[in-house]
Structures are given as structure tokens and as C-alpha cells.
C-alpha positions as CSV (number, residue, x, y, z in Angstrom):
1,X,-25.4,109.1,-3.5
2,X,-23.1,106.3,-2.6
3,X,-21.3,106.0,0.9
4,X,-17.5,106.8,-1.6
5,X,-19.7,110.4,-2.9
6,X,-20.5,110.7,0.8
7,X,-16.8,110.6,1.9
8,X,-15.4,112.4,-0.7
9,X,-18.3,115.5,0.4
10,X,-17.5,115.0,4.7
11,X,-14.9,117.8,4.6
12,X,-16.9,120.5,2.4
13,X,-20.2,119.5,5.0
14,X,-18.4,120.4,7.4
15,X,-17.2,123.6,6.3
16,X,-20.3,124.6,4.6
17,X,-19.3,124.4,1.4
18,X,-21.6,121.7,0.0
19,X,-24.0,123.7,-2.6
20,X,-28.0,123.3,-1.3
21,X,-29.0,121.1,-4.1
22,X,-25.8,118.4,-3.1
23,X,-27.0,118.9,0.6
24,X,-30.2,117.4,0.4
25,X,-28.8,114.1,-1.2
26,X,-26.2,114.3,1.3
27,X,-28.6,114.3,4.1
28,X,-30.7,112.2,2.7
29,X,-28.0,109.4,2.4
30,X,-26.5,110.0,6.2
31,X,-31.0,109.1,6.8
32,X,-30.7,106.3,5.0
33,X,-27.0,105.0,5.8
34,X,-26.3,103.8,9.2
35,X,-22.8,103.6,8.6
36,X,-22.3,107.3,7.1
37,X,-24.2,108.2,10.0
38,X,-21.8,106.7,12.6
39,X,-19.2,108.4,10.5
40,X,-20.7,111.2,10.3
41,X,-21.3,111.2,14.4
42,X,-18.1,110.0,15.6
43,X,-16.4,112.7,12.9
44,X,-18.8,115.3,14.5
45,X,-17.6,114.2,18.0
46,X,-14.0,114.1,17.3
47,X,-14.4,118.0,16.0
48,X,-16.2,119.0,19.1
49,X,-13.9,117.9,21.6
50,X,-10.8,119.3,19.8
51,X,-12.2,122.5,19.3
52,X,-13.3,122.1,22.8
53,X,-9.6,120.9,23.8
54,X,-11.0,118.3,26.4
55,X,-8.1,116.4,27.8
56,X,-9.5,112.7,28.6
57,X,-7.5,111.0,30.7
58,X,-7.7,107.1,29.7
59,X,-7.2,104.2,32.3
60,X,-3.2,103.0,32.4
61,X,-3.8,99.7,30.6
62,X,-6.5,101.2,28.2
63,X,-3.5,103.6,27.5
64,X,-1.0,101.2,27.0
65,X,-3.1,98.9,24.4
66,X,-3.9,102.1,22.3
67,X,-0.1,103.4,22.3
68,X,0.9,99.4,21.4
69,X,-1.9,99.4,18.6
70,X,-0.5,102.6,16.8
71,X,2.9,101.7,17.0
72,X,2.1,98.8,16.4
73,X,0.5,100.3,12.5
74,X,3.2,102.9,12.6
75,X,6.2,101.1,12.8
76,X,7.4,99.7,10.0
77,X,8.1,95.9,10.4
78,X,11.1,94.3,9.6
């Protein structure tokens, strides 16, 4: 299983939906791939504290840098 297969399967692991014989490569990669892990973590994370609806209240300029970043990506530029 490549990191791409491992991507393309994140949603259906999440819900379950990965057949048994798929799961064990699946696992098997995340074991083997520090970076599908992290993915796999910080995915796992992001999940928890929505369905949690934990309100995280960042420092001011922390707050600022991220709003600037996004807008930053989200606006187009001229």
C-alpha cells in the first residue's frame, strides 16, 4: 500500500467501511509510515474535538497570523 492508496481509504477508515482484508494492509502501512501516521493522528484529533465541540481559544497574535495565512491562500491575488 502506498501513502496515495492510504489517502484515498482515510475516509472509509473512518467510517468503517474499509473491508477486513484492505484493513490489515491499511494498518500495516500507518505501522510502517510515519507520515500516514501523523495524518492519520492529527485527522483523528481534528474528529474528536469537533464532535467534542471544544472551543480553543488561541492567543491574539497567534490569531491574527492564522486569519492572515488563510486569507492570505483564500484571496485571490490580483
Amino acid at each position: 500500500m502506498t501513502c496515495t492508496d492510504f489517502l484515498s481509504k482515510l475516509t472509509d477508515y473512518f467510517d468503517g467501511r474499509v473491508p477486513a482484508d484492505l484493513l490489515v494492509e491499511v494498518e500495516a502501512h500507518i505501522c510502517q509510515c510515519k507520515h500516514c501516521e501523523v495524518v492519520l493522528d492529527s485527522t483523528t484529533k481534528t474528529i474528536n474535538i469537533y464532535r467534542d465541540h471544544e472551543l480553543y481559544d488561541f492567543p491574539p497574535d497567534l490569531r491574527t497570523r492564522l486569519h492572515s495565512s488563510i486569507m492570505e491562500r483564500c484571496v485571490p491575488h490580483k
